[in-house]
C-alpha atoms as a printed R data frame, in Angstrom:
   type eleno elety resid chain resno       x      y       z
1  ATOM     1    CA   UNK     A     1 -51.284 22.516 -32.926
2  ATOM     2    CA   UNK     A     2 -52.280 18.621 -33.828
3  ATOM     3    CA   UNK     A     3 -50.754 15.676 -34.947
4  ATOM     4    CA   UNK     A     4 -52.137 12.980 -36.974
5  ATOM     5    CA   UNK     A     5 -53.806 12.869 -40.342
6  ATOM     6    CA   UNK     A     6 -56.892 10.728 -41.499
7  ATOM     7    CA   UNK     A     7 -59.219 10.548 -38.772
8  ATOM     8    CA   UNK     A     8 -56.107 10.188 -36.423
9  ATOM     9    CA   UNK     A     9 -55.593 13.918 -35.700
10 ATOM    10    CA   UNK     A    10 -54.804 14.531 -32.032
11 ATOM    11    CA   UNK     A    11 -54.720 18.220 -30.781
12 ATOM    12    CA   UNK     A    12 -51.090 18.837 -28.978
13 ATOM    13    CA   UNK     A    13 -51.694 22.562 -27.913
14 ATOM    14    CA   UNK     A    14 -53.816 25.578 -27.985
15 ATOM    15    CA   UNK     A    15 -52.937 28.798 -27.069
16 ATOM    16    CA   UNK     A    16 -49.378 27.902 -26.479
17 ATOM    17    CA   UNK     A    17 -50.435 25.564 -23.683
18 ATOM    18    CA   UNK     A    18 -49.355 21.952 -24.134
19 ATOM    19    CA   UNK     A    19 -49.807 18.247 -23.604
20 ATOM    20    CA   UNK     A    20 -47.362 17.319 -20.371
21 ATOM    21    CA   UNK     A    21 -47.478 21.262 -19.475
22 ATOM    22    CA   UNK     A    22 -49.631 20.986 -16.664
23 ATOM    23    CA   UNK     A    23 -47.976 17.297 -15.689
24 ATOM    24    CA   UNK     A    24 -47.119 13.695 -16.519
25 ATOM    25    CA   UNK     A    25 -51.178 13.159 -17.383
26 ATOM    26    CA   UNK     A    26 -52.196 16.361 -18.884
27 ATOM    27    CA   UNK     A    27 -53.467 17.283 -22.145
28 ATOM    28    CA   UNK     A    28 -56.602 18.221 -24.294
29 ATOM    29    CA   UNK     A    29 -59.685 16.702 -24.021
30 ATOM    30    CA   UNK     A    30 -62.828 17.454 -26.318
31 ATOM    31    CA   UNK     A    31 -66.484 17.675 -24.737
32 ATOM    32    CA   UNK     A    32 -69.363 17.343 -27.166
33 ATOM    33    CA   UNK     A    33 -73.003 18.535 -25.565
34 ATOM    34    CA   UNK     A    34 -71.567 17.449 -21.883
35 ATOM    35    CA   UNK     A    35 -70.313 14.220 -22.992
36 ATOM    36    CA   UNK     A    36 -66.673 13.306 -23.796
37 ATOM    37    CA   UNK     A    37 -66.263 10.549 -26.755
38 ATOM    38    CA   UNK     A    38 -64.078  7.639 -26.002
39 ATOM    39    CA   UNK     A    39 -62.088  8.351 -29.597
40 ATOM    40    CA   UNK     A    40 -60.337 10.858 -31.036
41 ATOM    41    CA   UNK     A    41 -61.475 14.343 -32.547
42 ATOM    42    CA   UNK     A    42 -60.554 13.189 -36.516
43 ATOM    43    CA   UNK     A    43 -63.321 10.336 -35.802
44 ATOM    44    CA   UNK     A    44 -66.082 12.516 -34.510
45 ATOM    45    CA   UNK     A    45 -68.706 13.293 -37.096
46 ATOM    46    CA   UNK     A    46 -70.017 17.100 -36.015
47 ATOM    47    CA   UNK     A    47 -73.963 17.906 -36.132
48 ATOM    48    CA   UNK     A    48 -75.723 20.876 -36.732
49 ATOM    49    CA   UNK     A    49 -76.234 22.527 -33.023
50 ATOM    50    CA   UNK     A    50 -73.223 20.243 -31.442
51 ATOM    51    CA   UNK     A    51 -71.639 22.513 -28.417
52 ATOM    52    CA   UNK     A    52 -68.050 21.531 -28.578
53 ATOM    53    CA   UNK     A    53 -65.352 22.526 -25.970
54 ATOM    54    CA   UNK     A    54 -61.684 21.914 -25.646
55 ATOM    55    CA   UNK     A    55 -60.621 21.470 -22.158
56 ATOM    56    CA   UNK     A    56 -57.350 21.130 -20.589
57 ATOM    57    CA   UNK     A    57 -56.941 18.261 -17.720
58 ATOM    58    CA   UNK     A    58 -53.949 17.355 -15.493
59 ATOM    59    CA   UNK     A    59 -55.113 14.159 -14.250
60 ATOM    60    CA   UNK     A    60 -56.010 12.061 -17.042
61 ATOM    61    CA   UNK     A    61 -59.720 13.714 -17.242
62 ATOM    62    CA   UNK     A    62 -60.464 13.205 -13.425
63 ATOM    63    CA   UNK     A    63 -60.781 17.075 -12.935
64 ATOM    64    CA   UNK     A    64 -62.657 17.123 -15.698
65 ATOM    65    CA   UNK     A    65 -65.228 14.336 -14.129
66 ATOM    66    CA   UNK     A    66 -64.161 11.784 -16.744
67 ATOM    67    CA   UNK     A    67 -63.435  8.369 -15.360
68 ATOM    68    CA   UNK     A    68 -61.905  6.337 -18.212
69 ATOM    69    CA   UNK     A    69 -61.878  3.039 -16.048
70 ATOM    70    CA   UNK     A    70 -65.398  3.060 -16.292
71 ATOM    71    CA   UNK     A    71 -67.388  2.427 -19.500
């Protein structure tokens, strides 16, 4: 489930599992070829061979290895 039209789209749920299920900071995060892109899904263009996952984090994207405070 997603919200958001135009480049703006930002997923809610998959698979019946939630943003703010897993806590205050949780939600869905999308990895492209190990990397996860500082904007949202609607803005990324996909290329031929792109891996793309959709992972679920509780803290923000610390336990996913993702520190946003550094850029």
């Amino acid at each position: 489930e997603f919200s958001g039209l135009l480049g703006m789209q930002y997923v809610k749920g998959i698979h019946n599992l939630y943003e703010f299920d897993g806590g205050p900071d949780s939600g869905w995060m999308y990895c492209v070829n190990d990397w996860y892109p500082h904007y949202g899904c609607g803005q990324y263009q996909v290329q031929q061979g792109d891996a793309i996952e959709w992972n679920y984090t509780c803290n923000l994207g610390r336990d996913l290895g993702v520190d946003w405070t550094r850029r």
